[in-house]
Each structure stands twice: as structure tokens, then as C-alpha cells.
C-alpha beads as a LAMMPS data file, in Angstrom:
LAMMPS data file: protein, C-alpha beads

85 atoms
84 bonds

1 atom types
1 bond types

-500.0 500.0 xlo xhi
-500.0 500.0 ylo yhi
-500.0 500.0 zlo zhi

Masses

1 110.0

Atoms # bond

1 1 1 -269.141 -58.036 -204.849
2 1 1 -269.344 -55.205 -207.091
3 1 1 -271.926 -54.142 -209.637
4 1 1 -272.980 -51.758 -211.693
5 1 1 -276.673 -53.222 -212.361
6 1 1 -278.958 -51.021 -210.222
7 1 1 -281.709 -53.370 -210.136
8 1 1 -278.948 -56.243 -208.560
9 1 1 -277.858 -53.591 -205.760
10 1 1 -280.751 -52.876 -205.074
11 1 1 -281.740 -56.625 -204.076
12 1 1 -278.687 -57.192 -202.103
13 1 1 -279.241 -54.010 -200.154
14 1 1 -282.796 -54.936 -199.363
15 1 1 -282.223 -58.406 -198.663
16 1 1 -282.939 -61.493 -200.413
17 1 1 -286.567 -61.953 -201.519
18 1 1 -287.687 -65.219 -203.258
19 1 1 -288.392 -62.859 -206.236
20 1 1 -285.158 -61.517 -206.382
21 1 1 -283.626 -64.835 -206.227
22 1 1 -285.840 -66.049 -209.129
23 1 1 -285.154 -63.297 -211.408
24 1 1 -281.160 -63.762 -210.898
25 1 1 -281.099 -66.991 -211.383
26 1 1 -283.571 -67.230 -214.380
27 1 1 -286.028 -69.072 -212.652
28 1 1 -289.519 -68.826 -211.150
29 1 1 -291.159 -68.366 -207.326
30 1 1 -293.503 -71.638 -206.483
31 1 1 -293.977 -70.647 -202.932
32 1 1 -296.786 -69.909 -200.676
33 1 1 -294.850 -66.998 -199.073
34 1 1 -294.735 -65.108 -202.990
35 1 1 -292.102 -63.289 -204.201
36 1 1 -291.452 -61.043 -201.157
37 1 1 -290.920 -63.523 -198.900
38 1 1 -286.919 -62.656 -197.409
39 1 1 -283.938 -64.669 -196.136
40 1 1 -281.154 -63.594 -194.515
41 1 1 -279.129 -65.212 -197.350
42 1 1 -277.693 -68.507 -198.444
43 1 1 -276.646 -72.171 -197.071
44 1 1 -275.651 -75.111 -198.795
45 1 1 -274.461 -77.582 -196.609
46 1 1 -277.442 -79.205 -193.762
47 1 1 -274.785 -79.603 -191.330
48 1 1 -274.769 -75.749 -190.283
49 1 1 -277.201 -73.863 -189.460
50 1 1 -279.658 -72.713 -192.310
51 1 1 -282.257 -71.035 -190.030
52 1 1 -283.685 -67.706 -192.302
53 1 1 -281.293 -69.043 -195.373
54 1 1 -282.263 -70.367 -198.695
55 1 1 -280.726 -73.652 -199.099
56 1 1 -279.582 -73.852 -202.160
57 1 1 -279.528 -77.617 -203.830
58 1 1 -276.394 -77.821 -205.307
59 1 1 -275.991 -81.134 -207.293
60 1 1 -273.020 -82.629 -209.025
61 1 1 -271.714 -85.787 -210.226
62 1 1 -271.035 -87.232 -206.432
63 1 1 -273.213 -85.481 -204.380
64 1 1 -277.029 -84.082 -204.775
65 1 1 -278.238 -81.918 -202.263
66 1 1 -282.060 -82.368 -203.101
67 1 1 -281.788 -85.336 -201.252
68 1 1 -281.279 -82.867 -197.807
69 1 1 -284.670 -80.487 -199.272
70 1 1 -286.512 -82.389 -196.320
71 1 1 -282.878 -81.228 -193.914
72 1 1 -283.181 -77.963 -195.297
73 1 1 -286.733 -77.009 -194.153
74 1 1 -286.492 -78.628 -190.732
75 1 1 -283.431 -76.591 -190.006
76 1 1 -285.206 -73.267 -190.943
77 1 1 -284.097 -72.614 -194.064
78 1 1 -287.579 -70.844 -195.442
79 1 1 -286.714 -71.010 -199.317
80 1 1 -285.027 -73.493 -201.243
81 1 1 -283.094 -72.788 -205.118
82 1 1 -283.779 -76.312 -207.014
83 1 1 -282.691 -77.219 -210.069
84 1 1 -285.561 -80.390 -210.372
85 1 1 -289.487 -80.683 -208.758

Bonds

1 1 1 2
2 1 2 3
3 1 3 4
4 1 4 5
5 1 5 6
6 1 6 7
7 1 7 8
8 1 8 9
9 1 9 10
10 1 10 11
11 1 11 12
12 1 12 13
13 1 13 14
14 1 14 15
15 1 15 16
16 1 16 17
17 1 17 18
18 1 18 19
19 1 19 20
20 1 20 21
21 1 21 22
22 1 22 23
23 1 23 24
24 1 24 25
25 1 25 26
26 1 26 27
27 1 27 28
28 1 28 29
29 1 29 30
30 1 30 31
31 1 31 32
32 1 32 33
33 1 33 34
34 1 34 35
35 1 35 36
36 1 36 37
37 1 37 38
38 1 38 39
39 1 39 40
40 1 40 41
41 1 41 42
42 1 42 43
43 1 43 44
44 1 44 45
45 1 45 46
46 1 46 47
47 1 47 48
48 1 48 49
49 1 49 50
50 1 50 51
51 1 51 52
52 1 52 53
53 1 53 54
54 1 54 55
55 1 55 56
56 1 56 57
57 1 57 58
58 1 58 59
59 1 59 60
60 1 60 61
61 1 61 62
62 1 62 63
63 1 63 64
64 1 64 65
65 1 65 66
66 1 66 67
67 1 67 68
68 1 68 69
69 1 69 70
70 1 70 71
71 1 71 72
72 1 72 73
73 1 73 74
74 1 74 75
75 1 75 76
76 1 76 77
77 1 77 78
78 1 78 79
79 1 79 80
80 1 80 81
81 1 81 82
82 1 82 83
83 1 83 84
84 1 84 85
């Protein structure tokens, strides 16, 4: 990836931190952990390993992902990107 947006380079050189994630994707933190809480980066699928990852719930019109949130957090994965409570 390349970028000229000091603020995104930054993030990916520090790791991924719940905050970070939020403010990328437009969205919020709701965790106990706050907005430096860090993962070692992304997962989508619960049939790898998503230890340290945030599992992000990709939904579509075969296939939603919340359904694997529960998946997801007994894997490891310590933050999760939702589109829905």
C-alpha cells in the first residue's frame, strides 16, 4: 500500500489500534479495551486462525459473517469491525 496521508502511515507503522480502525473506517470504538487496544491485523474468514486479528464482519447478499461474531472471539480475534449491534 502506498500513501501519502501521514496520519494513515503512521497507524500502519504502529500497528492496528481499535482507534485507528474506527477513524478509517468512519466509525466508532465500543470496547472495553478503548481505543488503544492493538491487533496484529485483520481476518475474515473463522476457519483460520484469527488469534490477535480483528475479524472483520463482512456481509453480503449470500453470506453474513456476524453470524461467526461468537467464532470470532473464541478463536482470539480481540476486536471485531461490524456493520450492525
Amino acid at each position: 500500500m502506498t500513501t501519502t496521508d501521514p496520519g494513515l502511515t503512521a497507524g500502519l507503522t504502529a500497528g492496528l489500534t481499535a482507534g485507528f480502525i474506527a477513524a478509517a473506517t468512519g466509525g466508532h470504538a465500543t470496547i472495553a479495551g478503548g481505543e488503544d487496544l492493538r491487533c496484529r491485523g485483520v481476518s475474515t474468514d473463522t476457519r483460520g486462525s484469527v488469534a490477535g486479528t480483528c475479524f472483520v464482519a463482512l456481509s453480503g447478499p449470500r453470506h453474513d459473517a456476524h453470524e461467526h461474531l461468537a467464532a470470532a472471539r473464541d478463536g482470539g480475534a480481540v476486536l471485531a469491525l461490524v456493520s450492525r449491534p
